[in-house]
C-alpha positions as a Markdown table, in Angstrom:
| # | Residue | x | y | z |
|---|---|---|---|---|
| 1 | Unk | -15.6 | 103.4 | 67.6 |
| 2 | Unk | -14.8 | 100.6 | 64.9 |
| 3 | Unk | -11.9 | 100.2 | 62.6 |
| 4 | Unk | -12.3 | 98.3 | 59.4 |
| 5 | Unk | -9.5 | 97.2 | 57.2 |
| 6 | Unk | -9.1 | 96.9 | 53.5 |
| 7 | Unk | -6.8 | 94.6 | 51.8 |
| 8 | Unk | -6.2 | 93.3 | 48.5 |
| 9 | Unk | -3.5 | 93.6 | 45.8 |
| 10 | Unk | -3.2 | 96.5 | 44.2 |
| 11 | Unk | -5.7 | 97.6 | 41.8 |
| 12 | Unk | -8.1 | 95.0 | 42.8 |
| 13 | Unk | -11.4 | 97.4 | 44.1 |
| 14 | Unk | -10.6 | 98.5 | 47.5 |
| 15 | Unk | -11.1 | 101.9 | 47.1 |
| 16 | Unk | -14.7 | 101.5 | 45.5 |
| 17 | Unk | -15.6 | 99.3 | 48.4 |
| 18 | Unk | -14.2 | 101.8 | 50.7 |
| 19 | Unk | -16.4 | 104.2 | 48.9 |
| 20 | Unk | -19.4 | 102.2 | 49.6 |
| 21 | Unk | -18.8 | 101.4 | 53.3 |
| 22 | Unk | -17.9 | 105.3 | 54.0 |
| 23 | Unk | -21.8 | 106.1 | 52.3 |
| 24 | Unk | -23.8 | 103.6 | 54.1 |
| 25 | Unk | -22.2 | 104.3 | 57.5 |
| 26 | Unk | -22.8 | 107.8 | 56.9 |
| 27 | Unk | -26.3 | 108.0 | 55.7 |
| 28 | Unk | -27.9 | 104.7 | 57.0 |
| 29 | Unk | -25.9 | 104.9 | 60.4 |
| 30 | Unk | -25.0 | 108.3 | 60.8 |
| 31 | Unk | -22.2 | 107.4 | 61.9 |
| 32 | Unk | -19.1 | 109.9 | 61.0 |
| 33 | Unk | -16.7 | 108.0 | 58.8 |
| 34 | Unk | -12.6 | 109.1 | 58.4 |
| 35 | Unk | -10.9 | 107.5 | 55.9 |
| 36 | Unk | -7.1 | 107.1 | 55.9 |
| 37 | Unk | -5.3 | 105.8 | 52.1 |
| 38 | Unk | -2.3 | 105.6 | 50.9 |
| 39 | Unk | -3.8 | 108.4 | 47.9 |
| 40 | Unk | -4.9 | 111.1 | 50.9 |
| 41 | Unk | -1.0 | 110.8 | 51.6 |
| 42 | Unk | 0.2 | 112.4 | 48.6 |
| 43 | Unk | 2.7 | 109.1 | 48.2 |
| 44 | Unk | 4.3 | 108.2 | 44.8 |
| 45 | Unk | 3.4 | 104.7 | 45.1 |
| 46 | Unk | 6.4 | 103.3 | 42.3 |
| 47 | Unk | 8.6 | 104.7 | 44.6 |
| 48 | Unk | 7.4 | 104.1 | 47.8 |
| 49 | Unk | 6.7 | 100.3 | 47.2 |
| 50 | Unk | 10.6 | 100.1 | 45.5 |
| 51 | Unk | 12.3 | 101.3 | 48.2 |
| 52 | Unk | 11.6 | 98.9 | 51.8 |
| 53 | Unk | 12.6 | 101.9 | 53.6 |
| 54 | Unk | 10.1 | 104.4 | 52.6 |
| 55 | Unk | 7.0 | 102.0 | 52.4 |
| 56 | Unk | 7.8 | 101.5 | 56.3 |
| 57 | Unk | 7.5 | 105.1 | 56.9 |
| 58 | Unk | 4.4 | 105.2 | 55.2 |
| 59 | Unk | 3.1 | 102.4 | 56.6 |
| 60 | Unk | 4.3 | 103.6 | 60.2 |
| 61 | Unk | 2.2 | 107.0 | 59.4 |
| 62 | Unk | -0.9 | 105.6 | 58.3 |
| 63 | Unk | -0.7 | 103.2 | 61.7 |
| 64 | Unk | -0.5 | 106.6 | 63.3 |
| 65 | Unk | -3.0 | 108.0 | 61.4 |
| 66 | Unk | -5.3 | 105.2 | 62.3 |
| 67 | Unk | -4.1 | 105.0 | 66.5 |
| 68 | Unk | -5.0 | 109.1 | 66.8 |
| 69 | Unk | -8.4 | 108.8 | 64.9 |
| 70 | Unk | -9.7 | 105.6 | 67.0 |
| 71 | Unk | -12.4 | 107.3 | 68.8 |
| 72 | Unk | -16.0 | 107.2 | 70.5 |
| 73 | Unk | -16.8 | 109.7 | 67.8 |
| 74 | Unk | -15.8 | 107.8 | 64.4 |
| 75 | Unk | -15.5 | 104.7 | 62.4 |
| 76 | Unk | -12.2 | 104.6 | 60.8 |
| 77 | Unk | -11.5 | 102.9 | 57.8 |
| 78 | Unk | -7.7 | 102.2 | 56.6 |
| 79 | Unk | -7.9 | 102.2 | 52.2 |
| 80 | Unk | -4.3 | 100.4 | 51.6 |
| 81 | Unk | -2.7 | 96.9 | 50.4 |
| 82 | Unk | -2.3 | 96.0 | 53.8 |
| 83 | Unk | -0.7 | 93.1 | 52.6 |
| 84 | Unk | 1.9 | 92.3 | 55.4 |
| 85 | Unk | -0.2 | 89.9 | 58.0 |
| 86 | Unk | 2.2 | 91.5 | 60.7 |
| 87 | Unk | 1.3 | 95.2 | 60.0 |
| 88 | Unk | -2.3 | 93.4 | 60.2 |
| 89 | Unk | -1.5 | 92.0 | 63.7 |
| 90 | Unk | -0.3 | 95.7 | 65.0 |
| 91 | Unk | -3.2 | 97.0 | 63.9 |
| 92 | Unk | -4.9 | 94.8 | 65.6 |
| 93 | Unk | -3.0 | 95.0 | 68.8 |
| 94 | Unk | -4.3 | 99.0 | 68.2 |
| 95 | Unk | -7.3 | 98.4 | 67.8 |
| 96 | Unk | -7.9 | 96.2 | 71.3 |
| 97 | Unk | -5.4 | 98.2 | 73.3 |
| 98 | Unk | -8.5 | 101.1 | 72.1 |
| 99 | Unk | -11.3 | 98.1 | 73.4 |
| 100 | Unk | -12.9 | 98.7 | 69.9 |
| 101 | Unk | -14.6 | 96.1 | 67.3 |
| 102 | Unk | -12.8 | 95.7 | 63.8 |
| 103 | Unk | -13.0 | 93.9 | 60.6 |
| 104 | Unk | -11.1 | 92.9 | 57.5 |
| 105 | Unk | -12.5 | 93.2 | 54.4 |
| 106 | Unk | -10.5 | 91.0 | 51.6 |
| 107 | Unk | -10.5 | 92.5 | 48.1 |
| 108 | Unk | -10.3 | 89.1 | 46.4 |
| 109 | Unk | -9.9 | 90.0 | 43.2 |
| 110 | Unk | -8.0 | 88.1 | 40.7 |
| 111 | Unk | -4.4 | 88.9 | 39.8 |
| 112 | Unk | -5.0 | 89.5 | 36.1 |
| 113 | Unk | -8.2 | 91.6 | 36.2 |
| 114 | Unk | -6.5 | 93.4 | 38.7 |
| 115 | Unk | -4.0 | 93.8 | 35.9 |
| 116 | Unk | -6.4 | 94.8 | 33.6 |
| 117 | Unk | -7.6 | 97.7 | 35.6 |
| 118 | Unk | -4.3 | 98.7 | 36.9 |
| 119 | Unk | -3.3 | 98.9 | 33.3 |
| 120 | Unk | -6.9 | 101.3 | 32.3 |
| 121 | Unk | -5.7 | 103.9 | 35.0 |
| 122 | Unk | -4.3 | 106.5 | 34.2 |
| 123 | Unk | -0.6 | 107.3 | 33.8 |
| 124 | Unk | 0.0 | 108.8 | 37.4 |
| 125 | Unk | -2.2 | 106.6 | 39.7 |
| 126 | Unk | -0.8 | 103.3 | 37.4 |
| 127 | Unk | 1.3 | 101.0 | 39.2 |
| 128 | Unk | 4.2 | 100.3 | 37.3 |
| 129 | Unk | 4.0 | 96.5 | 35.8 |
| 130 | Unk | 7.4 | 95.4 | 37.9 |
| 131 | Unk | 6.0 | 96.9 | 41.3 |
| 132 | Unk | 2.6 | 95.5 | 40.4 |
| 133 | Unk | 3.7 | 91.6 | 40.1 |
| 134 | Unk | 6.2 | 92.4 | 43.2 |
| 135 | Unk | 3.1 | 93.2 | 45.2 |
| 136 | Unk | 0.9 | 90.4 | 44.3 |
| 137 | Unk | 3.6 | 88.5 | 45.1 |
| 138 | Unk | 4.6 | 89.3 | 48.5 |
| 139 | Unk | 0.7 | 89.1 | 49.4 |
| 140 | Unk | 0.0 | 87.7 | 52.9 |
| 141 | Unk | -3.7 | 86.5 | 52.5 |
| 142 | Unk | -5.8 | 87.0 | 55.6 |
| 143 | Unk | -7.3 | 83.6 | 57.1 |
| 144 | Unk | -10.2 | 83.5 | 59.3 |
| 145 | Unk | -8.8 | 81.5 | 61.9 |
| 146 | Unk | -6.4 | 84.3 | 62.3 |
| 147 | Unk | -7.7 | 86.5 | 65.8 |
| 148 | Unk | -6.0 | 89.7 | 64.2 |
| 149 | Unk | -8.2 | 88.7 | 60.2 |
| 150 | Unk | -11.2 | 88.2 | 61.9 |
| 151 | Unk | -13.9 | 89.0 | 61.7 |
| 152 | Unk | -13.2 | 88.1 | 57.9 |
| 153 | Unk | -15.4 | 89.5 | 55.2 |
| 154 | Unk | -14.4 | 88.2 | 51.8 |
| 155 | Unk | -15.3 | 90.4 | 48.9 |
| 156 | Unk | -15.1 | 89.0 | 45.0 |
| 157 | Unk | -15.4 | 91.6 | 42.1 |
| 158 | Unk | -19.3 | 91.0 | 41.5 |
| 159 | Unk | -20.6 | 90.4 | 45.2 |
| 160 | Unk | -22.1 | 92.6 | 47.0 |
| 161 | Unk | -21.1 | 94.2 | 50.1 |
| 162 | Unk | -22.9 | 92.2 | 53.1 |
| 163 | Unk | -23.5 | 96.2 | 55.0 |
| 164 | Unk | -25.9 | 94.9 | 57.6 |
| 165 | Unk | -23.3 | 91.9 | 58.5 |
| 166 | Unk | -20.6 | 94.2 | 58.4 |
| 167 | Unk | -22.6 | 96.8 | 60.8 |
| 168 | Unk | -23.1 | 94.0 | 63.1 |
| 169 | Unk | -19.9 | 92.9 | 63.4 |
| 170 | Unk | -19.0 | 96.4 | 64.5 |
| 171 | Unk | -21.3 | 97.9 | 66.1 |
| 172 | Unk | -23.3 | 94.7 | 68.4 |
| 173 | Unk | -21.0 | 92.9 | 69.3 |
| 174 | Unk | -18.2 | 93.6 | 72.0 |
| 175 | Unk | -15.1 | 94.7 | 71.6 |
| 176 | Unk | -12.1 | 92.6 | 73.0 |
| 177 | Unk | -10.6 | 93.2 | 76.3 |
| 178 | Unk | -7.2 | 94.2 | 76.3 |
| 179 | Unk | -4.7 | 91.7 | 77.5 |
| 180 | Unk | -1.3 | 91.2 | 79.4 |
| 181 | Unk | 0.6 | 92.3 | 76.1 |
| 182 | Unk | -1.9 | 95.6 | 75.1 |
| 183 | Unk | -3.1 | 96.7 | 78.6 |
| 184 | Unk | -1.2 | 99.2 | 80.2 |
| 185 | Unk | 0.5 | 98.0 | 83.6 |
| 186 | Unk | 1.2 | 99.8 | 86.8 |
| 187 | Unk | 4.1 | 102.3 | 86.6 |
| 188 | Unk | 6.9 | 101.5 | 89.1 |
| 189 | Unk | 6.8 | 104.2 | 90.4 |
| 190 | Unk | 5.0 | 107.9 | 91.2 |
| 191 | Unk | 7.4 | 110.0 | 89.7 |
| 192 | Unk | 8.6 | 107.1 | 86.3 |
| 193 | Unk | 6.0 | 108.9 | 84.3 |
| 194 | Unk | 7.5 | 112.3 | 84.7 |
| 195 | Unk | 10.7 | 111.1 | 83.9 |
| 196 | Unk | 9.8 | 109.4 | 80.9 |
| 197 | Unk | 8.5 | 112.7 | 79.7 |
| 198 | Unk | 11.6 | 114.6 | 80.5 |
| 199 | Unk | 14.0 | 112.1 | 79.3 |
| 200 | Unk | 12.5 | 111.5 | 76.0 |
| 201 | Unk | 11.8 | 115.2 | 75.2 |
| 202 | Unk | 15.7 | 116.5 | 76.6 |
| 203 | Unk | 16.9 | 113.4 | 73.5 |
| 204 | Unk | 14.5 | 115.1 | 71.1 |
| 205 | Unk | 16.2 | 118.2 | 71.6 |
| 206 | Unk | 19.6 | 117.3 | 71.5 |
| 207 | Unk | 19.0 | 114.7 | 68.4 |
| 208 | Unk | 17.3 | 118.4 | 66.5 |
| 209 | Unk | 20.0 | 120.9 | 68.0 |
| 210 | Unk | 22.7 | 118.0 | 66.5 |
| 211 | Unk | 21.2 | 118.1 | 63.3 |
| 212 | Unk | 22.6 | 121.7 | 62.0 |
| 213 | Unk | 26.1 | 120.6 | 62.2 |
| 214 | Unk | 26.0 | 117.0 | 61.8 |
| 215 | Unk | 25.6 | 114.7 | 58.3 |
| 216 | Unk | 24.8 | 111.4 | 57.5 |
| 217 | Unk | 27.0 | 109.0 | 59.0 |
| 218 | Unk | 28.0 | 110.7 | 62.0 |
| 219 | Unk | 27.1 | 110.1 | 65.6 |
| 220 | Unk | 24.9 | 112.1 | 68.0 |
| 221 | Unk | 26.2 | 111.6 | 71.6 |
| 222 | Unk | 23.5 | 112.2 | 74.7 |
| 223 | Unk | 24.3 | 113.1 | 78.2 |
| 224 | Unk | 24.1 | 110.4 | 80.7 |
| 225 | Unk | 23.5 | 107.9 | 77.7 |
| 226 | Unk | 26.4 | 105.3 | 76.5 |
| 227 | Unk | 25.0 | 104.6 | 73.2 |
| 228 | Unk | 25.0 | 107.3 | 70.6 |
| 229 | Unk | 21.9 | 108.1 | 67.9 |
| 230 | Unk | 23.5 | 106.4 | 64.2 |
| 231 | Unk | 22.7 | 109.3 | 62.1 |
| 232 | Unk | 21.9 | 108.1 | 58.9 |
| 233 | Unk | 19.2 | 111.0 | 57.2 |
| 234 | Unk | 17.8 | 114.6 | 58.2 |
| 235 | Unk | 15.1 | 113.6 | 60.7 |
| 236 | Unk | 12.1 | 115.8 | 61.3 |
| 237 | Unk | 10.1 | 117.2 | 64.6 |
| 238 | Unk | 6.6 | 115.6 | 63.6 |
| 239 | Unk | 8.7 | 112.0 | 63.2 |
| 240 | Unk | 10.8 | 112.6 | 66.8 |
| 241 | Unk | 7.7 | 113.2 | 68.2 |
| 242 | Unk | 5.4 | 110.0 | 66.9 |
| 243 | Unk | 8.8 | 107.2 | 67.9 |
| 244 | Unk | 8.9 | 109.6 | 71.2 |
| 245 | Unk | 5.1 | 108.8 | 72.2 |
| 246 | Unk | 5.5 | 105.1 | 71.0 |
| 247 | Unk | 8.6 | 104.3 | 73.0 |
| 248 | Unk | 6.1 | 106.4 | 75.6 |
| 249 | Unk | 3.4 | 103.7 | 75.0 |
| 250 | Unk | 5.8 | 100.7 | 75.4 |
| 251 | Unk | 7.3 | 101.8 | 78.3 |
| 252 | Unk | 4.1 | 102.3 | 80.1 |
| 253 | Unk | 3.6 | 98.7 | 79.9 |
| 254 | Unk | 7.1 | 97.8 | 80.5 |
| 255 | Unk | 8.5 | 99.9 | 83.3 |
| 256 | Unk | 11.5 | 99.7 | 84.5 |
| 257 | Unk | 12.8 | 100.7 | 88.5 |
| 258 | Unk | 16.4 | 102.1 | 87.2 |
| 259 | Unk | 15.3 | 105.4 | 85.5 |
| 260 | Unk | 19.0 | 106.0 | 84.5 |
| 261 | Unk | 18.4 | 103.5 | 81.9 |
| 262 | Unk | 15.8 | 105.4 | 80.1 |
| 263 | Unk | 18.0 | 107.7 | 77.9 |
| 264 | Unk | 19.9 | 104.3 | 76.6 |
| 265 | Unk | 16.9 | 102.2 | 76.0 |
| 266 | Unk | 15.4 | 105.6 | 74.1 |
| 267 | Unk | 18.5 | 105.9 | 71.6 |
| 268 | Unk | 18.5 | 102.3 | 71.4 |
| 269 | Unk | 14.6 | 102.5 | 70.4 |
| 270 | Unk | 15.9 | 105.3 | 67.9 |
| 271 | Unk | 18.6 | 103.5 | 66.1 |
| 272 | Unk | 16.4 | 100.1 | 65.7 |
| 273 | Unk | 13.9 | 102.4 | 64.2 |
| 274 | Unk | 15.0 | 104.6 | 62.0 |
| 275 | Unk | 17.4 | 101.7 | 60.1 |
């Protein structure tokens, strides 16, 4: 089913409009409607957006988030600044891998009456005034002649929300076909798939048996690999598995012949990752 996207800088109305969309898809559609936001995270958002590092996580999750929910069964809507037009474009290569419809819905509220309410909140869902103008700054506006922006629906403070153009957009027209860079290709052979599985699940375990001796800034060394896992921070299960099943994804439509390389290319995949 459909994915819309909100963006906008911070403080500028997205979550109202997401509010709006969730109730008219809901009752006037009865469509179900799952909502994914940087608040249903539970994220400090001062220190997420001050630190490059943990914003990437969170924005790697709520991709995640997004790629498990995209389903015959729900709209999904993704509440967040969205503000990077690459993160945009992966989203969209998501979303047409999935052969569904999406949209972008631009929050285009002004910079200083986005102040103005950012300022009103209160003290724990405030953005702090240095994090606020950082944000607005580093804003990547989405264009309509952009494939991963469009459709485009561009929302100012007082408009209001075009539903029946948005359900259109959604729900009548086609969704795009995947293409030579989304589409999953052959697999060289029969038995690569099994031993994508195997290899990637035996570095797993290694990389979480490693972890009760080792600390940051040592090595973890993999049998039959060359390269080594750069350990630089205690890693969980839950994140292992989600870079597992995307180097999973990639390699589907990349395979390679030499299987032998597999446990290389995943450590490499690892340390590019996690930097």
């Amino acid at each position: 089913m459909p994915f819309i996207l909100i963006c906008g800088n911070p403080s500028c109305g997205k979550s109202r409009r997401t509010e709006e969309l969730k109730k008219y898809f809901e009752n006037e559609q009865k469509k179900t409607v799952v909502v994914f936001s940087d608040h249903n995270t539970g994220v400090d958002r001062n220190k997420v957006y001050a630190d490059s590092k943990e914003e990437k996580i969170v924005r790697g999750n709520l991709k995640s988030s997004v790629q498990r929910n995209l389903s015959k069964e729900t709209i999904t809507i993704l509440d967040s600044l969205n503000y990077i037009k690459g993160f945009r474009y992966e989203l969209y290569c998501v979303t047409k891998e999935c052969q569904t419809t999406q949209c972008v819905i631009f929050c285009d509220t002004s910079k200083e009456l986005a102040s103005e309410w950012n300022n009103s909140r209160a003290e724990e869902e405030k953005y702090l005034q240095q994090i606020f103008d950082g944000l607005v700054q580093r804003f990547e506006e989405p264009r309509s002649n952009n494939r991963w922006d469009s459709p485009l629906f561009v929302i100012q403070k007082d408009d209001v929300l075009p539903l029946d153009a948005i359900s259109d957009a959604l729900l009548k027209k086609k969704a795009p076909a995947p293409n030579a860079s989304t589409a999953p290709q052959p697999l060289s052979s029969t038995n690569f798939l099994y031993e994508l599985d195997k290899t990637t699940q035996d570095v797993v375990g290694v990389i979480m048996g490693s972890q009760k001796t080792c600390v940051p800034g040592d090595n973890i060394g993999v049998s039959g690999a060359t390269d080594q896992l750069q350990y630089t921070r205690p890693l969980t299960l839950a994140e292992l598995q989600r870079l597992r099943r995307q180097f999973i994804t990639y390699m589907k439509m990349h395979p390679v012949s030499n299987h032998a390389q597999l446990t290389n290319m995943f450590i490499q995949y690892l340390n590019n990752t996690l930097k």
